[in-house]
C-alpha positions in Angstrom: -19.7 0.4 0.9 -16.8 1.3 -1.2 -13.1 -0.6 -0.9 -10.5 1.0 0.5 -6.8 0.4 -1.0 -3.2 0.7 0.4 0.3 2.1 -1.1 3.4 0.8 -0.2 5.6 3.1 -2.4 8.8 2.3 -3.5 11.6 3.8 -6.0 11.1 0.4 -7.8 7.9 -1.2 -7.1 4.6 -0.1 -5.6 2.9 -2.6 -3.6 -1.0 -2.0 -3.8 -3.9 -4.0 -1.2 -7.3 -3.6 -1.7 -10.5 -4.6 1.6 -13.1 -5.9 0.1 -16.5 -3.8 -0.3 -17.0 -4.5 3.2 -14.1 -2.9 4.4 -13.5 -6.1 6.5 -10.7 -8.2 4.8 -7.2 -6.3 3.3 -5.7 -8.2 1.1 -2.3 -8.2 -1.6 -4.3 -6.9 -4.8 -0.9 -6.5 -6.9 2.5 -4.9 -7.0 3.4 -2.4 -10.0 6.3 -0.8 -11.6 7.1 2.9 -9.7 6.5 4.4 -13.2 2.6 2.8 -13.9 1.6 2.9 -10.6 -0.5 6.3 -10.9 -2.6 4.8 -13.9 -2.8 1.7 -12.4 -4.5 3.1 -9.2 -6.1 5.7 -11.3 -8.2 2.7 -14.0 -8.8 0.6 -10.6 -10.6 3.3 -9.1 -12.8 4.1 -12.2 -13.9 0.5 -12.6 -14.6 0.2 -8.3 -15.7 1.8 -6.0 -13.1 3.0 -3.9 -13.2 5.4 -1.0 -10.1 6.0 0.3 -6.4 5.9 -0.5 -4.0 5.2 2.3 -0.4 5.7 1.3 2.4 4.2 3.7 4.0 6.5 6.1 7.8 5.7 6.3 9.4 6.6 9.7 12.8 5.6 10.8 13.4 4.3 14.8 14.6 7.7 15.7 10.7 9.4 14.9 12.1 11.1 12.0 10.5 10.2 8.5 12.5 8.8 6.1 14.2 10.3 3.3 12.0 8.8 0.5 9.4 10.6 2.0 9.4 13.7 -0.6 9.3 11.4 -3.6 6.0 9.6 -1.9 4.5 13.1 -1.4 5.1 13.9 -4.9 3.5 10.7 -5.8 0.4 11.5 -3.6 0.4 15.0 -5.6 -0.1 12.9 -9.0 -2.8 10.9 -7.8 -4.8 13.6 -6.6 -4.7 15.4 -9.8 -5.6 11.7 -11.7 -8.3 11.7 -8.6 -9.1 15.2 -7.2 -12.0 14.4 -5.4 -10.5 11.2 -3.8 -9.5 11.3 0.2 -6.2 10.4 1.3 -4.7 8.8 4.3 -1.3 7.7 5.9 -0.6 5.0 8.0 2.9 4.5 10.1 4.6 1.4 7.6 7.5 0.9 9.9 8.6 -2.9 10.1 5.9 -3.4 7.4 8.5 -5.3 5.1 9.6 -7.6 8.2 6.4 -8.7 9.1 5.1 -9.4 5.7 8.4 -11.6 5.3 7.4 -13.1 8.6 3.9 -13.7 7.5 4.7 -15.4 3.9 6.8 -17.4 5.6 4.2 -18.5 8.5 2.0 -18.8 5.5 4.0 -21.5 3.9 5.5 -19.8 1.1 8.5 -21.7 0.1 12.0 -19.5 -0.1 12.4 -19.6 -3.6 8.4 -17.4 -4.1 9.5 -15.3 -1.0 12.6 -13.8 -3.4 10.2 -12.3 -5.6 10.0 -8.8 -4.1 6.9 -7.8 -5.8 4.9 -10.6 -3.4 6.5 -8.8 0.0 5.3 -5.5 -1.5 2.2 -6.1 -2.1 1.7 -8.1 1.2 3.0 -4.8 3.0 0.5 -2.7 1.6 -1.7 -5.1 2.7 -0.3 -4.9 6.4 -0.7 -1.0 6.4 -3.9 -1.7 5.2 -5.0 -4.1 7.7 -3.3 -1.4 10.6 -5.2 1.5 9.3 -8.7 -0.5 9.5 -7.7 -1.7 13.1 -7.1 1.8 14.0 -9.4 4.3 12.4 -11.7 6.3 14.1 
C-alpha cells in the first residue's frame, strides 16, 4: 500500500502528516513555510509512494467555510499541476488546532515546545489525517 498524507494550510506555515504504508498510523511528518510547501509535497511524493492528498477543510461554527478557503483552493490547484494524476480529498479541520494543543499537552510537552507553532501545525494535519482514515469509506 501507498501512504496517505494530510494538509493543514496556513498563510504562514503548512502543517504536513504522513500514515505509514499501512495506512494505519498518521503521524506529524513536518511543518513548512506557505511558500515551499508545493515542492515540498511535490519531492516527498516522488521519493514515496503516496496515494492520496487530503487537504484540511476549514468551516466556521455557523456551517459556512472560512474565508481562507480560496487561497487553500488555489493551493490545491498548484499541487495538482506539480501532481496531475494524484487524488485529492478534504476533511472537516474544525477545532483541529485545539485538540492538537490539547494532545501535546496530554502528551507531556512542556509549554515552552508547545509555543513553537510549527509543532501544533503539523500535529493538526495529523489529526485531520487520523479523522479522514476513521471515516473513509
Amino acid at each position: 500500500m501507498a501512504r496517505i498524507i494530510a494538509i493543514d494550510f496556513g498563510m504562514r506555515r503548512v502543517g504536513i502528516a504522513s500514515t505509514d504504508p499501512l495506512q494505519i498510523i498518521a503521524s506529524p511528518l513536518t511543518t513548512v513555510s506557505n511558500k515551499e510547501a508545493v515542492d515540498f509535497i511535490h519531492d516527498f511524493c516522488n521519493k514515496e509512494q503516496v496515494e492520496r492528498i487530503v487537504v484540511g477543510q476549514p468551516f466556521r461554527m455557523s456551517g459556512e467555510l472560512s474565508d481562507v478557503e480560496s487561497e487553500i483552493l488555489k493551493f490545491i490547484d498548484k499541487l495538482k499541476e506539480k501532481l496531475p494524476n494524484m487524488p485529492f480529498a478534504r476533511c472537516d479541520e474544525r477545532y483541529t488546532s485545539k485538540m492538537a494543543m490539547q494532545a501535546l499537552i496530554d502528551s507531556g510537552v512542556k509549554k515552552k515546545q508547545r509555543r513553537d507553532k510549527s509543532l501544533l501545525d503539523s500535529t493538526s494535519a495529523s489529526l485531520i489525517l487520523q479523522d479522514y482514515l476513521e471515516n473513509r469509506i
